[in-house]
VEXKETOR-853301 format. One record per residue (C-alpha): residue number from 1; chain; y, x, z. Coordinates in steps of 0.1 Angstrom, whole numbers, m for minus. Each point is the difference from the previous one (the first is absolute). Layout:
<pts>
{num->NUM | chaine->A | py->Y | px->X | pz->Z}
...
</pts>
This chain:
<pts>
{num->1 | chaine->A | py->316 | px->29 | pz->68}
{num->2 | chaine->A | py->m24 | px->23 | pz->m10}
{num->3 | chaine->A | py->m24 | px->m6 | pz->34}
{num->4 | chaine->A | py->4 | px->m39 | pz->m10}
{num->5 | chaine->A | py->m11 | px->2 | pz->m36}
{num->6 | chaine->A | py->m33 | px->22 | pz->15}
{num->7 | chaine->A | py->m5 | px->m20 | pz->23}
{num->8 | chaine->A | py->m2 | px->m28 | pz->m21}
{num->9 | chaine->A | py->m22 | px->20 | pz->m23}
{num->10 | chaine->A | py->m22 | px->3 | pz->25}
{num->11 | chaine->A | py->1 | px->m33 | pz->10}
{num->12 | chaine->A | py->m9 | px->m13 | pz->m37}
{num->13 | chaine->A | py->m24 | px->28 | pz->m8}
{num->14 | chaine->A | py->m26 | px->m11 | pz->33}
{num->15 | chaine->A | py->5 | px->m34 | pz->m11}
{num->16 | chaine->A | py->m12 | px->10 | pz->m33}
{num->17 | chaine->A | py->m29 | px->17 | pz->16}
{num->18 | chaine->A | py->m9 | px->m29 | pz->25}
{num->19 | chaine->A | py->0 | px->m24 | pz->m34}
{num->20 | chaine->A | py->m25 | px->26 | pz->m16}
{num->21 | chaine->A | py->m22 | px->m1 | pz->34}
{num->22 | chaine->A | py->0 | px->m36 | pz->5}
{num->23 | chaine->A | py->m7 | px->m7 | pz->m42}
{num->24 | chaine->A | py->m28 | px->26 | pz->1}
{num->25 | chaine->A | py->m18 | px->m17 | pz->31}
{num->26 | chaine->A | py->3 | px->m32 | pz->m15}
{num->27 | chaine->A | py->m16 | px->13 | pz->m33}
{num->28 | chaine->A | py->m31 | px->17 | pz->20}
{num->29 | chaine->A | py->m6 | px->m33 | pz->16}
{num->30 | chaine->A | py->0 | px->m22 | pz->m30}
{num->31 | chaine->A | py->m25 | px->26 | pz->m20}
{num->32 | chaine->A | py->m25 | px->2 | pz->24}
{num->33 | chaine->A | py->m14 | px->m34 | pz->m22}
{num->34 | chaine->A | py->2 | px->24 | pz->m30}
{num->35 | chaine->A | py->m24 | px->28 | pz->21}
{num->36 | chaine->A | py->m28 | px->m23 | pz->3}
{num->37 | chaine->A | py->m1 | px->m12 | pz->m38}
{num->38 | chaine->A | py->13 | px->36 | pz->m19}
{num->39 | chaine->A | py->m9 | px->23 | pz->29}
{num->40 | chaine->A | py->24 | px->27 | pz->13}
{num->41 | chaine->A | py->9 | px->22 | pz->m28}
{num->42 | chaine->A | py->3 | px->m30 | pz->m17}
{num->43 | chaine->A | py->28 | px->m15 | pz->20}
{num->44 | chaine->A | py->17 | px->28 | pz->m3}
{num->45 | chaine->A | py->0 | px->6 | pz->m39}
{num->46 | chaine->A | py->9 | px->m39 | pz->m4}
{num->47 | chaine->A | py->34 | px->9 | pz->21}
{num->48 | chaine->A | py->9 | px->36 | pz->m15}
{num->49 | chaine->A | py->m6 | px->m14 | pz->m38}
{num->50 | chaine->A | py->18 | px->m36 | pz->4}
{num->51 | chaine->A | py->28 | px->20 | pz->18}
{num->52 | chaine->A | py->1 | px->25 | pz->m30}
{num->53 | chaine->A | py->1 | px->m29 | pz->m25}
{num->54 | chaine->A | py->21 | px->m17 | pz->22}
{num->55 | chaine->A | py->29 | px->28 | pz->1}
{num->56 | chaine->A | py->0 | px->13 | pz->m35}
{num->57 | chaine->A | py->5 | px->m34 | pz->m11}
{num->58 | chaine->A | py->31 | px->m9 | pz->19}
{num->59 | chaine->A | py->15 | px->34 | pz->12}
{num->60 | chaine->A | py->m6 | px->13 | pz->m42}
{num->61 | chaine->A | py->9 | px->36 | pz->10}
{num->62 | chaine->A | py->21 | px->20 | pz->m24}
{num->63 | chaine->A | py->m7 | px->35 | pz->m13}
{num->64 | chaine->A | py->31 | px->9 | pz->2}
{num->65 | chaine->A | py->m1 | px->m2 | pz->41}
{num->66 | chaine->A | py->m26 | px->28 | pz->7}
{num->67 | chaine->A | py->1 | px->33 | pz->m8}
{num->68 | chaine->A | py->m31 | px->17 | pz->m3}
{num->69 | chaine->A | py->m1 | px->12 | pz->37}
{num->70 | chaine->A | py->7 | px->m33 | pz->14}
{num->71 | chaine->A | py->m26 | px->m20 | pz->m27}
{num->72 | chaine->A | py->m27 | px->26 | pz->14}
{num->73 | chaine->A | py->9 | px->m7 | pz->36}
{num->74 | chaine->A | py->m3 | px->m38 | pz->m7}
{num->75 | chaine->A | py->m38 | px->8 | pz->m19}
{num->76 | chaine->A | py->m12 | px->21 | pz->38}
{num->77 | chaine->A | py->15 | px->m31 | pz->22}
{num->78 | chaine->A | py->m17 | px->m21 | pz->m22}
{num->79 | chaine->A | py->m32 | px->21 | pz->8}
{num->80 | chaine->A | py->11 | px->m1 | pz->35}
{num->81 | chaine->A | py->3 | px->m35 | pz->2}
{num->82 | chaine->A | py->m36 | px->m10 | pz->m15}
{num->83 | chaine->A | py->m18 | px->25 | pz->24}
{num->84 | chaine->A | py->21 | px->m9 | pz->29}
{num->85 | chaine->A | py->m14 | px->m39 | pz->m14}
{num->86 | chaine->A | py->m33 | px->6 | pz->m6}
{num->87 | chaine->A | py->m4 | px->29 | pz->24}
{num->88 | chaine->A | py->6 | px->m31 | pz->28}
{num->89 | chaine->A | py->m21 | px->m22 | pz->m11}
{num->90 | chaine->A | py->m27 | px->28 | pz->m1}
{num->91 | chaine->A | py->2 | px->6 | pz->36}
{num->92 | chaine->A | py->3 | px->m34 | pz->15}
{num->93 | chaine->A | py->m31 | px->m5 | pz->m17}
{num->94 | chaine->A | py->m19 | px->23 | pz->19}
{num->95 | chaine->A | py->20 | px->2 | pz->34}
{num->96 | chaine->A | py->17 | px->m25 | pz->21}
{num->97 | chaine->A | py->34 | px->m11 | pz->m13}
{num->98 | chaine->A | py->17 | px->11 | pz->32}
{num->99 | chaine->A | py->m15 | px->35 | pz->m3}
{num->100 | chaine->A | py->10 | px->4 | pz->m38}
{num->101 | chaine->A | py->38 | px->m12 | pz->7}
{num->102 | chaine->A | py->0 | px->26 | pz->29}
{num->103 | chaine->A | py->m7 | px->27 | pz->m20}
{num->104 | chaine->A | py->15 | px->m13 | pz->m33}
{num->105 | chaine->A | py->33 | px->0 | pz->26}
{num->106 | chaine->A | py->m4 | px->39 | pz->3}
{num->107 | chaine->A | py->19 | px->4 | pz->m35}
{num->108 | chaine->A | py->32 | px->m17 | pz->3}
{num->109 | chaine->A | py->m2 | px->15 | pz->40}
{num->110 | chaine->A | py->m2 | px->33 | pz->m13}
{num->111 | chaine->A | py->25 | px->m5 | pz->m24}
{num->112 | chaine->A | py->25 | px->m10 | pz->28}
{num->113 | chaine->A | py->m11 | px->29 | pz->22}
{num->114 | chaine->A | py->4 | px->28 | pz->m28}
{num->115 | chaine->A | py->31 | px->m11 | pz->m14}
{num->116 | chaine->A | py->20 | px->m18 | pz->27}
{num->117 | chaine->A | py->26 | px->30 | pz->18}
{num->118 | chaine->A | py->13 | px->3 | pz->35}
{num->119 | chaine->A | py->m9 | px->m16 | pz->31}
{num->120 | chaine->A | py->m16 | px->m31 | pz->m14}
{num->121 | chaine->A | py->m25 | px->14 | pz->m22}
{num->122 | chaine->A | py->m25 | px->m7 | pz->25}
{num->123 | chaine->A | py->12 | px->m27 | pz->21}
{num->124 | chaine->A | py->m2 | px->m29 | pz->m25}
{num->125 | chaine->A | py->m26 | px->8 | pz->m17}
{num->126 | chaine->A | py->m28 | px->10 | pz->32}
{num->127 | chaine->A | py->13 | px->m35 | pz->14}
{num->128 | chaine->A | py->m12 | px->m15 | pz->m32}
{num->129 | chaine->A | py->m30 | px->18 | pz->1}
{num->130 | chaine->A | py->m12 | px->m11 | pz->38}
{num->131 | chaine->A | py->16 | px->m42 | pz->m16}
{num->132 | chaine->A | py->m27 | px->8 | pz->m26}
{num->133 | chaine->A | py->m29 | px->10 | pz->24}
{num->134 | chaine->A | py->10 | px->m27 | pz->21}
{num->135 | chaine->A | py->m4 | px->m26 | pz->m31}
{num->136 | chaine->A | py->m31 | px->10 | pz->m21}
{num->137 | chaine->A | py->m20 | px->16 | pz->28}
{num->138 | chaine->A | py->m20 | px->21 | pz->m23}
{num->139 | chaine->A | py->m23 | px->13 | pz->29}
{num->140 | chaine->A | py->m17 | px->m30 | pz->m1}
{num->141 | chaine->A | py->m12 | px->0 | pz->m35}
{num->142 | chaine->A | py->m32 | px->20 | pz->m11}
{num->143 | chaine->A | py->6 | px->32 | pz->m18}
{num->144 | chaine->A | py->m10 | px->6 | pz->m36}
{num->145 | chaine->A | py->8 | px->33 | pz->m10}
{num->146 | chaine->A | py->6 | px->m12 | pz->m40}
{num->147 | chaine->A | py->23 | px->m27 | pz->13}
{num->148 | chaine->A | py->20 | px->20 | pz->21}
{num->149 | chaine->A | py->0 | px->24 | pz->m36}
{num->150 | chaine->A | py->13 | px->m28 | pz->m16}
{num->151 | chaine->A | py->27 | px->m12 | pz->28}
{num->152 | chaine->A | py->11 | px->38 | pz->1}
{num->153 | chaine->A | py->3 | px->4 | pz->m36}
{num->154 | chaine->A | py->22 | px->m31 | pz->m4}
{num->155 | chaine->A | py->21 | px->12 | pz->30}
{num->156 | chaine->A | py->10 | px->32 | pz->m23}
{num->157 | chaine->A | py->6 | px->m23 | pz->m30}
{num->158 | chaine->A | py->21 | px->m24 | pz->20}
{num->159 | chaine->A | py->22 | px->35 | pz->12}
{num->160 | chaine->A | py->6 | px->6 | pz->m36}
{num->161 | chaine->A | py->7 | px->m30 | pz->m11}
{num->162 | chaine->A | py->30 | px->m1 | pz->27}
{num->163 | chaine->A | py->15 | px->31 | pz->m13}
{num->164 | chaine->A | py->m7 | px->m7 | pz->m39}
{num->165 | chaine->A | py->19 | px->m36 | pz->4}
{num->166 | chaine->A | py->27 | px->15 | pz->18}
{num->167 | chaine->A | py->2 | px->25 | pz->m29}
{num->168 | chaine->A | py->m4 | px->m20 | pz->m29}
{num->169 | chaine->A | py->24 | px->m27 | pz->18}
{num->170 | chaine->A | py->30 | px->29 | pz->m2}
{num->171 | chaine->A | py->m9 | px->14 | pz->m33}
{num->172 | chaine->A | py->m8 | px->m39 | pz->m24}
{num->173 | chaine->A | py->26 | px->m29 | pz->9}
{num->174 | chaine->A | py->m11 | px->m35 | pz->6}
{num->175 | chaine->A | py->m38 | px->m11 | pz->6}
{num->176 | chaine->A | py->m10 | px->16 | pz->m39}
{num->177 | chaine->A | py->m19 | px->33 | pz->23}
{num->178 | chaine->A | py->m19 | px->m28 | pz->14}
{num->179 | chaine->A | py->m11 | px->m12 | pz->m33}
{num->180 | chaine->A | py->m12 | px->34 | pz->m11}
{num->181 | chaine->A | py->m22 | px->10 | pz->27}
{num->182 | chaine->A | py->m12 | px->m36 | pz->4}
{num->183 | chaine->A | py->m12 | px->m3 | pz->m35}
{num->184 | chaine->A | py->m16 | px->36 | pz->3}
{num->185 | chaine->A | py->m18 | px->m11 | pz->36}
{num->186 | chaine->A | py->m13 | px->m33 | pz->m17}
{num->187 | chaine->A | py->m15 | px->27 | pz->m30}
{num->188 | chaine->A | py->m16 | px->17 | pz->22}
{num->189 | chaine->A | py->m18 | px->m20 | pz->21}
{num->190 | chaine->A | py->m13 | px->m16 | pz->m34}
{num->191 | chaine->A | py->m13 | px->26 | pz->m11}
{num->192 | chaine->A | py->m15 | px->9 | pz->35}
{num->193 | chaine->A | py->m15 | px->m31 | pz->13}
{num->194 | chaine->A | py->9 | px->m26 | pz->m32}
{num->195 | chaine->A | py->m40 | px->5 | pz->m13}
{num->196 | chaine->A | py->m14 | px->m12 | pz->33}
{num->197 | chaine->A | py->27 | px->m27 | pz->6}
{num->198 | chaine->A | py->7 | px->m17 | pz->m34}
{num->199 | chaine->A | py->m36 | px->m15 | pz->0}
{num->200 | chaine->A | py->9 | px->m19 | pz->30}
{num->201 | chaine->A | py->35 | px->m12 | pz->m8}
{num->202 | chaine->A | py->5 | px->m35 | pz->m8}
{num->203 | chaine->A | py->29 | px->m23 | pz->m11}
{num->204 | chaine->A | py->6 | px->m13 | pz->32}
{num->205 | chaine->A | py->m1 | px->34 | pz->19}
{num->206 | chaine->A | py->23 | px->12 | pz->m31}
{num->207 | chaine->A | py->27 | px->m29 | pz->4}
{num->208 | chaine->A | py->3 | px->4 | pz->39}
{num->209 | chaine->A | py->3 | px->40 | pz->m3}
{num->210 | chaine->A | py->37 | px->m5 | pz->m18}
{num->211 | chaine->A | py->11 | px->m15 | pz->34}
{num->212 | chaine->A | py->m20 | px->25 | pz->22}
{num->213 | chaine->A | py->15 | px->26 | pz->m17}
{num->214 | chaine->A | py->36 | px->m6 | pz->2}
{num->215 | chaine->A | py->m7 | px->m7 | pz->45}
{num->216 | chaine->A | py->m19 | px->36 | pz->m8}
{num->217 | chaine->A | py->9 | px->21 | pz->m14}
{num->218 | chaine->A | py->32 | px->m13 | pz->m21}
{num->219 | chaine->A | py->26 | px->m14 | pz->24}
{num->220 | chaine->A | py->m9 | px->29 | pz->32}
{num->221 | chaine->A | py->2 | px->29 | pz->m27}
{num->222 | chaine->A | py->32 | px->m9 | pz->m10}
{num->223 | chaine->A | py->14 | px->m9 | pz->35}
{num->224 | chaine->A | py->m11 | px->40 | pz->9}
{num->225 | chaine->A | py->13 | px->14 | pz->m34}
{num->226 | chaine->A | py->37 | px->m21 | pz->10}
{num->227 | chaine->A | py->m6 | px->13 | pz->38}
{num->228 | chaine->A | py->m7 | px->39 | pz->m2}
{num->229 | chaine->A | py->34 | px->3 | pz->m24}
{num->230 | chaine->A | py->16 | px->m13 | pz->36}
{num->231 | chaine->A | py->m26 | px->14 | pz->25}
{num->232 | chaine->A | py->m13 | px->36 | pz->10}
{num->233 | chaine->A | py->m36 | px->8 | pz->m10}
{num->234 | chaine->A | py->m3 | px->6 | pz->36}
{num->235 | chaine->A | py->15 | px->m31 | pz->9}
{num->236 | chaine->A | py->m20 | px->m19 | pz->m22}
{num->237 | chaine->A | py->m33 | px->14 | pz->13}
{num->238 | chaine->A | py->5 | px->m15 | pz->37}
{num->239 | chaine->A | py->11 | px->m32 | pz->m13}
{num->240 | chaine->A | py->m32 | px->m3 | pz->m17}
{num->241 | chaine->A | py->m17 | px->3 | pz->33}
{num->242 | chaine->A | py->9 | px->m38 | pz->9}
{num->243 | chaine->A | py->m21 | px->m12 | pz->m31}
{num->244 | chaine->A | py->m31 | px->m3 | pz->23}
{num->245 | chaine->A | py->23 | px->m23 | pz->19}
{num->246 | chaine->A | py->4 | px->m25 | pz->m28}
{num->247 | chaine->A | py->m34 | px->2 | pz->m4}
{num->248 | chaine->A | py->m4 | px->m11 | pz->31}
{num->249 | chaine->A | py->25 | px->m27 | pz->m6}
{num->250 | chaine->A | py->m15 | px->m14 | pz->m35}
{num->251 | chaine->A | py->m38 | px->5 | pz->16}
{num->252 | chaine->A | py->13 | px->m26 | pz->33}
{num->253 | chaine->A | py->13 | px->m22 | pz->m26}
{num->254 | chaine->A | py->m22 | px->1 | pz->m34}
{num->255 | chaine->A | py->m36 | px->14 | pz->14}
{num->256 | chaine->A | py->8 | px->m14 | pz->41}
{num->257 | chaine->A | py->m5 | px->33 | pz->11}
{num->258 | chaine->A | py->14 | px->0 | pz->36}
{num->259 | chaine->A | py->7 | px->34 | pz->12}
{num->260 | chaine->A | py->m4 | px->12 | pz->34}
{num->261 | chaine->A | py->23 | px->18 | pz->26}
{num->262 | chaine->A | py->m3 | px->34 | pz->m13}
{num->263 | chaine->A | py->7 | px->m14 | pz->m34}
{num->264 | chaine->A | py->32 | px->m15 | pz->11}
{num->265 | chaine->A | py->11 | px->35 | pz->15}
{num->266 | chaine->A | py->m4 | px->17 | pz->m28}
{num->267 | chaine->A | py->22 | px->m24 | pz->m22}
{num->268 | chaine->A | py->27 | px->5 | pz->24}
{num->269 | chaine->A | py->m1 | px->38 | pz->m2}
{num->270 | chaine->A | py->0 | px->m1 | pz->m37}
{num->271 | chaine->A | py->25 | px->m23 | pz->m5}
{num->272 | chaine->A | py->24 | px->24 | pz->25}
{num->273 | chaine->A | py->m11 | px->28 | pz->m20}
{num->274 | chaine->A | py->12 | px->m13 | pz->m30}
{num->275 | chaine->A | py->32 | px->m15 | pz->12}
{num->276 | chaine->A | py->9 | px->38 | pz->12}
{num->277 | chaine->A | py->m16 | px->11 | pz->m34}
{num->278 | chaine->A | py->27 | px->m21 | pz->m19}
{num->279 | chaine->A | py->28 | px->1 | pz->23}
{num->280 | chaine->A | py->2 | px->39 | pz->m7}
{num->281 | chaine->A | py->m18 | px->2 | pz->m31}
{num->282 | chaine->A | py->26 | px->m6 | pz->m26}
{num->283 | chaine->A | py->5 | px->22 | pz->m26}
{num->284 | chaine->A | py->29 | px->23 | pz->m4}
{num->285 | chaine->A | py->12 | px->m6 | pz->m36}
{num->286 | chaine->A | py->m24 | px->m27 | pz->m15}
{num->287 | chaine->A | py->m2 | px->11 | pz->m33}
{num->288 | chaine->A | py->10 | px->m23 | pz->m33}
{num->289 | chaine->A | py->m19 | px->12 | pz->m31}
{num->290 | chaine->A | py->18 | px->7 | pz->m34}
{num->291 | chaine->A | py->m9 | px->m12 | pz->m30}
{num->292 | chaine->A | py->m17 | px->25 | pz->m25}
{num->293 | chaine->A | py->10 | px->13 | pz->m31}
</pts>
């Protein structure tokens, strides 16, 4: 019984992730409008401070669910989160988008190296890794040294904000974490980047960020908060390697991007990876947070 209900945990908590990776694909597509009339930094502070609107609004959290370790956590991943964002954004605007993915991949890789045990520490996540190569070819793009700064720096942001979910997902029940360190990630980018982007925003570009921001980062934040209360950190980090896949997927069918051979290859590595990833990746005793005080 107890091999059946982890398996099934496993089962639900890749599903979870595959949602997330499919939703925030789909939200990268639809903003790259928004790039050309805001500008980067500006997509990316429309999305963090509709989605921390967004969340407060219907999650409400209660005081009474954090303590004041767990509040704290939720105020770093929301740092996390809006460097990982803008971080990104940063990079691709300076290197090629298959070079910045590649390296942005780095953190959740190394998060599945350095925490996964036994015999499959490696094996899941270096197939990933070649899947990866394979898809985004970053060999072919030119180097910027600042770019690659960027891409690298977001990679280490992305790593935290694995483990800080996962934590803040065992310690706050429900989605109310999420609300927290959203509404602290949409703060910050304001007061980082809101002087040079709130001259540009109009009503329009306003009105069409509510729905930008629940494809990204609403509905695939929640999906990984819901997934790393089923999923190893480890596990989680190789699954993420099969995002470059669906951006592959939502390129062919929104942008009519048509990948190539090596391309192809690469999704089919990943996408073993992360069934392996899942398949053992469940987590022993998914914790159910209590309810404080």
């Amino acid at each position: 019984m107890n091999g059946l209900v982890t398996s099934n945990q496993a089962r639900t908590g890749a599903f979870m992730a595959t949602g997330s990776m499919l939703s925030v694909q789909v939200g990268l597509a639809l903003s790259l409008s928004f790039v050309d009339r805001i500008g980067v930094e500006g997509a990316a502070w429309l999305r963090l401070v509709w989605a921390g609107v967004l969340l407060l609004v219907l999650v409400r959290p209660r005081p009474s669910a954090f303590t004041r370790r767990s509040f704290l956590t939720c105020v770093l991943l929301g740092l996390v989160t809006a460097g990982v964002t803008m971080l990104f954004m940063a990079a691709i605007a300076r290197i090629p988008l298959g070079t910045a993915s590649a390296l942005e991949f780095l953190g959740p890789l190394g998060v599945a190296v350095f925490v996964g045990r036994g015999g499959q520490r490696f094996l899941w996540p270096g197939l990933a890794a070649v899947g990866v190569l394979l898809l985004t070819r970053p060999w072919e793009g030119t180097v910027d040294l600042v770019g690659v700064g960027f891409a690298l720096s977001a990679a280490v942001c992305w790593a935290l904000y694995i483990l800080l979910t996962q934590r803040v997902g065992d310690d706050v029940e429900g989605i109310q974490p999420l609300a927290v360190s959203m509404a602290t990630a949409g703060l910050f980018a304001t007061l980082v980047v809101g002087p040079m982007v709130l001259p540009r925003v109009t009503l329009d570009v306003l009105l069409w960020g509510i729905g930008l921001a629940l494809l990204l980062p609403v509905i695939p934040f929640t999906l990984e908060l819901l997934a790393l209360r089923r999923l190893t950190t480890a596990a989680f980090g190789t699954l993420m390697a099969v995002e470059p896949g669906f951006a592959m997927l939502v390129g062919f069918v929104v942008l009519a991007q048509v990948p190539g051979v090596a391309a192809l290859i690469g999704i089919a590595l990943v996408v073993a990876a992360g069934i392996g990833a899942a398949r053992s990746g469940a987590r022993t005793v998914p914790p159910v947070p209590a309810e404080v005080g």
